[in-house]
Residue, then its C-alpha position, 0 to 999 in steps of 0.5 A: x438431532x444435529x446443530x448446524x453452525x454458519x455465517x463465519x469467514x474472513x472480515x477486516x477489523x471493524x467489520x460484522x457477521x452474522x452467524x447462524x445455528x440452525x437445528x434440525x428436528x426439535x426447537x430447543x431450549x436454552x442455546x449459546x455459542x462460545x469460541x475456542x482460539x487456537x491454544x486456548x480453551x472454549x469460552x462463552x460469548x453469549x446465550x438466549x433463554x428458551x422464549x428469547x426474553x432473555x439474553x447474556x453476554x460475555x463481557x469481552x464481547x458485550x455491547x457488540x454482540x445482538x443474540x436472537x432466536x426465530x423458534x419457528x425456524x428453529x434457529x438462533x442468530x448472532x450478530x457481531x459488530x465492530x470485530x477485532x483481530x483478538x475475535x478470531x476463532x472458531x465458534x460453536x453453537x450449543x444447545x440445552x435439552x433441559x435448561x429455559x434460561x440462559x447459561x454460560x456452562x458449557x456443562x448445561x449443553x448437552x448438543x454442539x454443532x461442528x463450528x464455525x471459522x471467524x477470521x479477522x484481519x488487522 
């Protein structure tokens, strides 16, 4: 079972992605995505529950951020907008083989997939 994490790059500030975590095998439950910047521990950006119904942000991040799912692809997507220089790092997609709802632990992902590098400039 392996995450794969794409879509990130370089983009100047105020600019979008779209991010993408496709998982292979199995749809999963619970997915998010955090970032790690450099020196800095990873942190959660945003989470979707099982169905998609529900969704949660971090709050640096909220409003600029849209979390949606495609099960049939087995697939989430992240959607940023309006990013800042402060948004640079690598993001990783996580996925839970137990949890429905949404979750900001790092500790209810039990899959991560290899990151993907947002860069943006100022």
């Amino acid at each position: 079972v392996q995450l794969q994490a794409s879509g990130g790059g370089l983009v100047q500030a105020g600019g979008s992605l779209r991010l993408s975590c496709a998982a292979s095998g199995r749809t999963f439950r619970t997915t998010g995505w955090f970032r790690q910047a450099p020196g800095k521990e990873r942190r959660f950006v945003a989470t979707i529950s099982r169905s998609g119904g529900s969704t949660y942000y971090a709050d640096s991040m909220k409003g600029r951020l849209t979390i949606s799912r495609e099960n049939a692809q087995n697939t989430v997507y992240l959607q940023m907008n309006n990013l800042k220089p402060e948004d640079t790092a690598v993001y990783y997609c996580a996925a839970s083989s137990r949890l429905d709802y949404g979750s900001e632990y790092s500790y209810d992902y039990d899959h991560w997939g290899q990151g993907t590098l947002v860069t943006v400039s100022s």
